[in-house]
C-alpha positions in Angstrom: -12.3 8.7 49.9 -15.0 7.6 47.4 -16.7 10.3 45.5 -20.2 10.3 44.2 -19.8 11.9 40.8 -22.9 13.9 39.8 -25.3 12.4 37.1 -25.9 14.6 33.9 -28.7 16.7 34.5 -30.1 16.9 30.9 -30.7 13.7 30.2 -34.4 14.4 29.5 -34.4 18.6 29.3 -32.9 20.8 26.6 -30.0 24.0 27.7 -30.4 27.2 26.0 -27.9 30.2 26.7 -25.0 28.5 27.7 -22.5 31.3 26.2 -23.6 34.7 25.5 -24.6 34.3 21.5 -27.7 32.1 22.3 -29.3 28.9 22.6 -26.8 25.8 22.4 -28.9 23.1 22.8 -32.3 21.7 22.2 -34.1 18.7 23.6 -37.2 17.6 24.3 -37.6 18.8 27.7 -38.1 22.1 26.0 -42.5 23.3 26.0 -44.1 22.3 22.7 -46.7 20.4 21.7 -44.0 17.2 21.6 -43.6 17.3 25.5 -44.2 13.0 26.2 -45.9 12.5 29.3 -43.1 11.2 31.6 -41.7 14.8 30.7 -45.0 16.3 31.8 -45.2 14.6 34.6 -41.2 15.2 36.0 -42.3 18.9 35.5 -45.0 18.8 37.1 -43.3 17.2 40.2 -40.7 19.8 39.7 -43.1 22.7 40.2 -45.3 20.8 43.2 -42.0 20.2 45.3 -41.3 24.2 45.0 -44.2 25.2 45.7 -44.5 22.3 48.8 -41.1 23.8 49.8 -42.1 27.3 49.8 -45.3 26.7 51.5 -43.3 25.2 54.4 -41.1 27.7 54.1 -43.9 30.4 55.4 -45.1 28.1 57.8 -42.3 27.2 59.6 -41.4 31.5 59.7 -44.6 32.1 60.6 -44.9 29.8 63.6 -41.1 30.8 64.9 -42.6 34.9 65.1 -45.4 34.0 66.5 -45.3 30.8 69.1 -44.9 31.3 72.6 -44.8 35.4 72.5 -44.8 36.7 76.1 -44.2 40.2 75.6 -45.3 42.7 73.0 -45.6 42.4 69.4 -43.8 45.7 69.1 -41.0 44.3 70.8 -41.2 40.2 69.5 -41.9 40.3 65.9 -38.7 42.5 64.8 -36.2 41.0 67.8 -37.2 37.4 66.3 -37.8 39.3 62.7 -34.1 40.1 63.0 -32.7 36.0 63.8 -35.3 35.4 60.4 -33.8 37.3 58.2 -29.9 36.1 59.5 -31.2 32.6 59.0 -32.8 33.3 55.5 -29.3 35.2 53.9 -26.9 32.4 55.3 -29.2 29.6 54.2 -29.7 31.4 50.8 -25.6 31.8 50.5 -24.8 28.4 51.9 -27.3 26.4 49.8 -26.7 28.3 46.3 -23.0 28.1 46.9 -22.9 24.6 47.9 -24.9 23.2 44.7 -22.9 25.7 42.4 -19.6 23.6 44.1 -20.4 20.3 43.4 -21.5 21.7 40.0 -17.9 22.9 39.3 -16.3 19.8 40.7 -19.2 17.0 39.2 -19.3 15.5 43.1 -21.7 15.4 45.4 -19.8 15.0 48.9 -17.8 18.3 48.4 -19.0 21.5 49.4 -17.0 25.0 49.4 -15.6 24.6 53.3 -13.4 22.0 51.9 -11.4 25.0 50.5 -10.8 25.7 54.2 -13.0 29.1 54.5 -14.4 27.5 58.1 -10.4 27.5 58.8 -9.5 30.5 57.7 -12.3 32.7 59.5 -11.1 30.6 63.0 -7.7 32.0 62.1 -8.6 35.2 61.9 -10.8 35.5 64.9 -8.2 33.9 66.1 -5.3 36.0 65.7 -7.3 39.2 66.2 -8.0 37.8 69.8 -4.6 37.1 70.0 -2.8 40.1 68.7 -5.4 42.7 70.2 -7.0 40.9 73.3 -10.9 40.2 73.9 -11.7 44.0 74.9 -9.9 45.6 72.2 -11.4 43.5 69.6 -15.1 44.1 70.8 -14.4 47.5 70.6 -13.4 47.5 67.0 -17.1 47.4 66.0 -19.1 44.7 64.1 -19.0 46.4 60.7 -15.2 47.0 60.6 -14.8 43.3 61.9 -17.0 41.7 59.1 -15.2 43.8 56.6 -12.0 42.5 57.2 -12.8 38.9 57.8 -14.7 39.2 54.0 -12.0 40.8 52.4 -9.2 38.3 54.0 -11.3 35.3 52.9 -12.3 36.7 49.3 -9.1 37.9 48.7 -7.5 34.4 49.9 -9.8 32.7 47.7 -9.5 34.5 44.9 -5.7 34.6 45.2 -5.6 30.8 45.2 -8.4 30.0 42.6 -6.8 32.7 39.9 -2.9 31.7 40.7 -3.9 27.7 40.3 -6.0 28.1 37.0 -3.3 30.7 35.5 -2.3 27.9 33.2 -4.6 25.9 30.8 -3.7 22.5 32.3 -4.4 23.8 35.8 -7.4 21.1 37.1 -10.1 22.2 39.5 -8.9 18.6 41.7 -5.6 20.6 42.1 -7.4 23.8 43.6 -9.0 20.8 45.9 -6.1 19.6 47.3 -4.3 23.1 47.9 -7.2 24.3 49.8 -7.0 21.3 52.0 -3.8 21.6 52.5 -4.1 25.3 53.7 -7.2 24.6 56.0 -4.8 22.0 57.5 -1.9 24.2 58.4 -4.7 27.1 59.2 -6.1 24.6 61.5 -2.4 23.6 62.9 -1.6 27.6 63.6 -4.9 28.1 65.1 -4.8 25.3 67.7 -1.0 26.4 68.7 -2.5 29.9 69.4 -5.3 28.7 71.3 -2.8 26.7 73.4 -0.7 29.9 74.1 -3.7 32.1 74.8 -5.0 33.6 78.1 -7.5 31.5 79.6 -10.3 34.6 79.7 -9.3 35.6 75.9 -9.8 31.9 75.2 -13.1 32.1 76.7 -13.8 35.1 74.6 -12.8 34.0 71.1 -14.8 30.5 72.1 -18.3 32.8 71.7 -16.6 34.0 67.9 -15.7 30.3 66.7 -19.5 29.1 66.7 -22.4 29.9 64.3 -24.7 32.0 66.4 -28.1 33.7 64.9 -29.1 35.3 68.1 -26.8 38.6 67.9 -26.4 39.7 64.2 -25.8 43.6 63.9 -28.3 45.1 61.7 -26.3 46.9 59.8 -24.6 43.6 58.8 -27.2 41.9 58.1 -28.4 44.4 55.9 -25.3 44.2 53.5 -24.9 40.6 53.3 -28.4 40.5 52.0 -27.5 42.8 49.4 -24.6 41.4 48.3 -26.2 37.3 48.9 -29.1 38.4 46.8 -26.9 40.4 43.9 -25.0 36.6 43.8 -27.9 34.8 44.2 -29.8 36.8 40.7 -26.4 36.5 38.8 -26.6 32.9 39.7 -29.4 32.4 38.3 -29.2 34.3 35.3 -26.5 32.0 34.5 -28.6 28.2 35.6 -29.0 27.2 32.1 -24.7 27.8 31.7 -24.8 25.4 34.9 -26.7 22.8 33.4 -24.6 23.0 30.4 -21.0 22.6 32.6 -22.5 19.7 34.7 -22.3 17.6 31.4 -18.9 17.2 32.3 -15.6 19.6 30.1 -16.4 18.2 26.6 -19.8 18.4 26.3 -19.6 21.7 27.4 -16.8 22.9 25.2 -18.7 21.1 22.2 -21.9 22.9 23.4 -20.2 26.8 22.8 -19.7 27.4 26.8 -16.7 29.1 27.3 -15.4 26.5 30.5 -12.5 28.1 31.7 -14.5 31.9 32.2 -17.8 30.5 33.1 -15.7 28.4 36.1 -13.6 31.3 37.2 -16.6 33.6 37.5 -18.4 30.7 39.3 -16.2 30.1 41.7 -16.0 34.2 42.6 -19.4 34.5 43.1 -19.5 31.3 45.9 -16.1 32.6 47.2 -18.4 35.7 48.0 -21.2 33.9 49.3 -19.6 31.9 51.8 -17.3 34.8 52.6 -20.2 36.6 53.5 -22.1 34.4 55.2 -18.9 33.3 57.5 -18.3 36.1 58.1 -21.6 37.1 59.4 -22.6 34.2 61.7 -19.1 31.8 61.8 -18.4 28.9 60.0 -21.2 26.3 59.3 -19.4 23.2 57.6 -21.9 20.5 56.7 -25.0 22.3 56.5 -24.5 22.9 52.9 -24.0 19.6 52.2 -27.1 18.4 53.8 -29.6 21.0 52.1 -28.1 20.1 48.6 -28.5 16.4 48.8 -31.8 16.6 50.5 -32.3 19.1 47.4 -31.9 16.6 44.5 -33.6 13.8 46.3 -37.1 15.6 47.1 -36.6 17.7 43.2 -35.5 14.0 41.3 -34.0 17.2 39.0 -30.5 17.9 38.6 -31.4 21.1 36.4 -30.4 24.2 38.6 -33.8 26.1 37.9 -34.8 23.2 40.4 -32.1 22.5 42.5 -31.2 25.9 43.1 -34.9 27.2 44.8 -35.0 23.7 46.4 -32.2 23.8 48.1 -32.1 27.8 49.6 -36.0 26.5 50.7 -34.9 23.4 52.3 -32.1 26.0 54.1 -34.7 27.9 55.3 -36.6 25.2 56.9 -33.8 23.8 58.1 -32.4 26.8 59.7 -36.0 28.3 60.9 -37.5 25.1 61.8 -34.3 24.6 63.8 -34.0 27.2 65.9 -38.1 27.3 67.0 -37.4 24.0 67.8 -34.4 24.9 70.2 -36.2 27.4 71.5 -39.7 26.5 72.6 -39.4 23.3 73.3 -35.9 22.1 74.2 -35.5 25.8 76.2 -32.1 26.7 73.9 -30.2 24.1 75.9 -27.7 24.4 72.7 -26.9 26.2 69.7 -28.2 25.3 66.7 -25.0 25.2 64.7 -23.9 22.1 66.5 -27.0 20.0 65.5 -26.8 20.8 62.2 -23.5 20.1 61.8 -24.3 16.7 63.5 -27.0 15.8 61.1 -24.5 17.3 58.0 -22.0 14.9 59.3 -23.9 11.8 59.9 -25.3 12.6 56.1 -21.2 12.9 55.2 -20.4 9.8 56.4 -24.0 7.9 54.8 -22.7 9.2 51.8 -18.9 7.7 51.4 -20.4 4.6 53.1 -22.9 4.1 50.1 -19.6 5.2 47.8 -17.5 2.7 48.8 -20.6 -0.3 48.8 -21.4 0.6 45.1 -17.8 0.0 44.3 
């Protein structure tokens, strides 16, 4: 499989704060009175595309509460208020998580299901339909239900990431290939169960296996936002540490960063994310992959103060935009999981296509 190995994102902007004891780096992307134009101007595109973004953003949320109401306001605004705010905290997760990735692994054509989260969640759906039956397991509750799926997933995660970079030489690549390993046999032992499953149950766990907006308890949605947006601030806090690591291991090292904790807490923070956000609305494999692309294209920055806003904006659209479209004018004929994930795809395959032509 070709990769598309990211480009250094400071070629033209200086990094301060990449460790703890203070700035690292200084270039002349940094404000002075030395700023050349070309610099002026690539900020000034910067800030027009976020602010273009977030504009859209609005418009696209505004239209979906407020097209084609039938019934009250009382009633519309917080039922489709509700599907919003789903759609805002998985795009936020899957978006910062996916850029944070292909940080970490300097590629553009991975993104954090390749670990085999989509996998794992099917598994344990899966076996919970299995073990319990359909009725018993919607009568567990939502809450307990998301709990366990994010604590089996982080914990899984975790387990593998620490256990494969308990030794200095451990590579990231090797944490690659384990995790696709695992979503393989995961993948295996899922389909066998499905096989061996009562035809109703099937039909049961078939509703569970699907990203769905439409039916997100409130009281999940209210955690998940609070953990997505604790994530997302941390993440940000540490944008500058990003830029530094996407220089590649040396540069970094030479710069004062501290690889080796910086990755670890990294990868944590977007094993939570796309814990949570699994666990709230299923597995959604490619969509992370097409908001980050479409992220540096419009952006033309790889520096994550960019990237990072541009590509939760773009999710937003994408998600929002989506679903108003299913639903007033192609009468929710399907569910908007499976477009995205054939738009992801097709993006997927554009992608290694171009790879393997520039080779």
């Amino acid at each position: 499989m070709s990769a598309e190995v990211l480009p250094h994102p400071l070629g033209a902007a200086g990094v301060s704060g990449a460790s703890g004891s203070g700035p690292v780096a200084q270039g002349p992307g940094r404000a002075g009175p030395g700023r050349s134009d070309a610099e002026r101007r690539r900020r000034r595109r910067e800030v027009l595309v976020l602010a273009g973004l977030a504009l859209l953003a609005l418009v696209v949320v505004a239209v979906y509460l407020t097209v084609n109401v039938r019934a009250g306001w009382a009633f519309v605004l917080p039922f489709r208020g509700r599907r919003v705010a789903a759609m805002v905290v998985v795009g936020v997760a899957v978006a910062v998580s996916t850029v944070v990735f292909q940080t970490l692994t300097a590629n553009r054509i991975l993104t954090p299901s390749i670990m085999g989260f989509d996998a794992l969640y099917q598994a344990i759906q899966t076996a919970l339909v299995f073990v319990l039956g359909g009725v018993a397991v919607a009568g567990i509750g939502a809450l307990p239900q998301f709990g366990v799926s994010v604590v089996v997933m982080l914990g899984a995660s975790l387990a593998l990431f620490l256990g494969l970079f308990g030794g200095a030489r451990r590579s990231l690549h090797l944490v690659l290939l384990v995790g696709v390993v695992l979503g393989t046999l995961l993948r295996s032992v899922t389909a066998l169960l499905q096989r061996v499953m009562d035809p109703s149950e099937f039909q049961v766990l078939q509703g569970r296996l699907f990203a769905s907006f439409s039916a997100v308890d409130e009281r999940l949605l209210a955690v998940a936002a609070a953990v997505v947006a604790v994530c997302s601030a941390v993440l940000w806090a540490m944008r500058r540490r990003l830029d530094v690591l996407a220089l590649g291991r040396e540069t970094a090292v030479a710069l004062g960063l501290d690889v080796r904790r910086t990755s670890l807490l990294l990868i944590a923070l977007v094993a939570v994310l796309v814990s949570v956000s699994t666990a709230l609305v299923g597995p959604i494999t490619f969509f992370g992959l097409l908001v980050a692309n479409l992220a540096y294209a419009l952006a033309g920055s790889h520096r994550h103060a960019v990237t990072l806003p541009a590509a939760a904006l773009l999710a937003v659209v994408t998600l929002v935009g989506g679903q108003a479209v299913l639903e007033h004018l192609l009468g929710q004929d399907t569910v908007l999981s499976v477009v995205v994930e054939f738009l992801g795809g097709i993006v997927f395959i554009g992608m290694l296509v171009a790879g393997s032509r520039r080779r």
